[in-house]
N, C-alpha and C positions, 0 to 999 in steps of 0.2 A: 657215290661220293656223298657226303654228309655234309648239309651247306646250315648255316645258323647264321642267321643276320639278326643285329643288336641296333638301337637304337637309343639316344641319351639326349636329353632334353634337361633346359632350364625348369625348372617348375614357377617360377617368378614368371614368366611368360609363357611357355610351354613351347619355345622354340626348340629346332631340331639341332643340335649342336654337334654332335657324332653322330655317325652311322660305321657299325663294323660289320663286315661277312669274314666268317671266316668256314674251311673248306678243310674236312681231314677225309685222310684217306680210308677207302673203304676194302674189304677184299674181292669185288665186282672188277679191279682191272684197272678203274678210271685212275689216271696219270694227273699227280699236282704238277710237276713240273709244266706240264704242255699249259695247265691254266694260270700257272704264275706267270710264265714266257706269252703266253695270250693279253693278260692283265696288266703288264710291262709294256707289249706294243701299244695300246692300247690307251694308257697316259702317256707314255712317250708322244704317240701322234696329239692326244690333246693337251698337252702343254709344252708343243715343241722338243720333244726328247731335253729338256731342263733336268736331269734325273740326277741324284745325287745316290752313290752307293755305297757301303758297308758292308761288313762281311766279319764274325766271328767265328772261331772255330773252339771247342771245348773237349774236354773226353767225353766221349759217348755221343756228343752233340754239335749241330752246327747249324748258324742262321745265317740267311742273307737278307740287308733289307735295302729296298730303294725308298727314296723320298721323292715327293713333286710339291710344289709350292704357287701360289699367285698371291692376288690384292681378297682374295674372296677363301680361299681354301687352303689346306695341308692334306696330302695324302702319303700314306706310311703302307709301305706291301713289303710284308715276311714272307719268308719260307725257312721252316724249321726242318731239318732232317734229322735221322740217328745213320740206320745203314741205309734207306731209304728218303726221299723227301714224303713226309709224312703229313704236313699242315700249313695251309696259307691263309695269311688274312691281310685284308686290305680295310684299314681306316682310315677314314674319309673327317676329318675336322674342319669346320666351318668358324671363319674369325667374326 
């Protein structure tokens, strides 16, 4: 699996303002599904399963995303597929 974590900062202060990972697949075997469904419990248990979901479907394509929200944070988790789920990522935005 192919993991890339990103990081986004003010420059006015050099606070952390984003953090993205995002996770494609690789031909090793490793399963996005099981790490999105991992990633999903996961906020679910830490912000009380509050999940908000969406769900597009396209030719050739299709995404699903949940959202999580508080006083401090937003979190946004894809899962982009074609015939396969192929790429996830989870962004993490701080208010």
């Amino acid at each position: 699996m192919n993991t890339v974590v990103s990081y986004f900062f003010t420059e006015k202060d050099s606070i952390v303002r984003l953090v993205e990972y995002a996770w494609n697949t690789m031909k090793d075997g490793d399963s996005i599904s099981e790490l999105y469904k991992y990633n999903e419990e996961y906020f679910n248990q830490y912000f009380k399963n509050q999940a908000k979901h969406k769900s597009e479907v396209h030719p050739g394509w299709k995404q699903k995303m949940t959202t999580w929200e508080n006083d401090s944070i937003n979190i946004f988790h894809f899962i982009l597929s074609h015939d396969e789920p192929e790429r996830t990522r989870v962004i993490i935005r701080f208010k």
